[in-house]
C-alpha positions as CSV (number, residue, x, y, z in Angstrom):
1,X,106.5,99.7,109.6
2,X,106.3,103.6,109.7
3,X,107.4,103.7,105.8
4,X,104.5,101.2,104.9
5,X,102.1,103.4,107.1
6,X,103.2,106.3,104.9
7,X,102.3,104.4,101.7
8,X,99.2,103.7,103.5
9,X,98.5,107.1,104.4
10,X,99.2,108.2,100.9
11,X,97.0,105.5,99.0
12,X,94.2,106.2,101.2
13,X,94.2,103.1,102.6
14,X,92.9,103.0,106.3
15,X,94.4,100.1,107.9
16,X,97.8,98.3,107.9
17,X,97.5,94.5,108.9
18,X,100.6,93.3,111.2
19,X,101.5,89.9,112.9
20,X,103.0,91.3,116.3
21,X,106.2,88.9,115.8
22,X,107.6,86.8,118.2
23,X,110.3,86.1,120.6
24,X,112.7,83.8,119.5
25,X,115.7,84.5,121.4
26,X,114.1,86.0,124.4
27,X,110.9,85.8,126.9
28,X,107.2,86.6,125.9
29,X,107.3,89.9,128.3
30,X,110.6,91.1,126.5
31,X,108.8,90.4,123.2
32,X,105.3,92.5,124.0
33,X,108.0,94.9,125.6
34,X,109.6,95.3,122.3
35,X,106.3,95.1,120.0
36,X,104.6,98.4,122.2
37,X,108.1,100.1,122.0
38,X,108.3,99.9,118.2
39,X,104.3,100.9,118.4
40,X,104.9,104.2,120.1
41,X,108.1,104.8,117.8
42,X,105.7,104.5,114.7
43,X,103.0,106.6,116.3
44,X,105.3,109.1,117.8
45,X,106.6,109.6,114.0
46,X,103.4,109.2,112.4
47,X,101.0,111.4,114.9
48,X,99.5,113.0,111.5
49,X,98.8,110.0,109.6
50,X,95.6,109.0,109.3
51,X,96.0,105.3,108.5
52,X,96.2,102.9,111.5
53,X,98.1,99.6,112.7
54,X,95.7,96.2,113.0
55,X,97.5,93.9,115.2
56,X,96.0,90.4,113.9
57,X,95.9,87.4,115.7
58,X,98.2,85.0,115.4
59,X,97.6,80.6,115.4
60,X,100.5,81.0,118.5
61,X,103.1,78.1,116.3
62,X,106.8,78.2,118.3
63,X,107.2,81.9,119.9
64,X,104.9,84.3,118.1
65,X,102.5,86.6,119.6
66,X,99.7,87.7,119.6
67,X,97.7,84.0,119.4
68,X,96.8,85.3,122.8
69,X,94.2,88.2,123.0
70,X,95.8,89.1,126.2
71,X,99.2,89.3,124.2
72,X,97.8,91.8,121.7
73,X,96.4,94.1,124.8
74,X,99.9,94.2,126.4
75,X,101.2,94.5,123.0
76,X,98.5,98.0,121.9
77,X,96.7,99.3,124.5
78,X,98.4,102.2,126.9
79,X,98.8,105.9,124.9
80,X,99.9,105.9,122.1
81,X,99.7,102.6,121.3
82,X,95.7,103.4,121.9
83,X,96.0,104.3,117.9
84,X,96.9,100.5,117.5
85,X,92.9,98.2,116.5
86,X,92.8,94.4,116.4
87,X,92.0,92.5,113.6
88,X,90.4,89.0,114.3
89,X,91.2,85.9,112.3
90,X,88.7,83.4,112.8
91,X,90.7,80.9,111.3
92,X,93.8,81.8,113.5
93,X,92.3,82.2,116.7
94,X,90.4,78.5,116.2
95,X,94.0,76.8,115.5
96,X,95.2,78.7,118.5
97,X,92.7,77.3,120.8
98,X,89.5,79.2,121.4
99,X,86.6,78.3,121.1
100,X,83.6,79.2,118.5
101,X,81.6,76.4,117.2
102,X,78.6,77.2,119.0
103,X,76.7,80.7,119.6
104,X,77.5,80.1,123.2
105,X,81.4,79.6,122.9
106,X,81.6,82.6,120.2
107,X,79.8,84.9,122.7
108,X,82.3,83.8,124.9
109,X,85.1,84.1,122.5
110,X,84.5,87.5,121.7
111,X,83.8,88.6,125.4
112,X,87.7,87.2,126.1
113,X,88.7,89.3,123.2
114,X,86.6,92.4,124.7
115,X,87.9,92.3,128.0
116,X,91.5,92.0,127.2
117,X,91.8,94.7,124.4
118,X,89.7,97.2,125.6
């Protein structure tokens, strides 16, 4: 991941899009343990790079992460993982189960998202 940030950084492209992964052989805490270790390893080794990790959502199929927006806060948000942003997929984020067929429910949608990645 930090060698792709580098071609990032050196194509001037801002943002590198990432799954967070999953935890096939071991429990969703070990998993979010091991996707915000490998986030401060690239931002410890990347501090002057300017392009930045997206975390995208996920549909949540088997063990990935990240289909939960409370996954991808646990995964991203304490220093220096702070440098990680979110990228919403509508179309994943419906398969996985919320909600946003109405104003109401997408107001509430994004309020979930809010509140667990901020």
């Amino acid at each position: 991941m930090f060698d792709e940030l580098v071609r990032c950084d050196f194509l001037g492209i801002a943002y590198l899009v990432a799954h967070p992964g999953a935890f096939t052989t071991s429990s969703e805490a070990e998993g979010i343990a091991r996707v915000a270790k490998g986030l401060d390893e690239v931002h410890r080794r990347g501090k002057k790079l300017k392009a930045q990790i997206l975390l995208e959502t996920t549909a949540g199929q088997g063990s990935t992460l990240g289909w939960r927006f409370e996954q991808l806060g646990r995964s991203s948000n304490k220093p220096p993982r702070g440098a990680a942003g979110h990228l919403l997929d509508t179309c994943h984020v419906f398969a996985a189960g919320y909600a946003m067929e109405t104003k109401k429910e997408y107001t509430a949608m994004m309020a979930q998202l809010d509140a667990a990645v901020a």
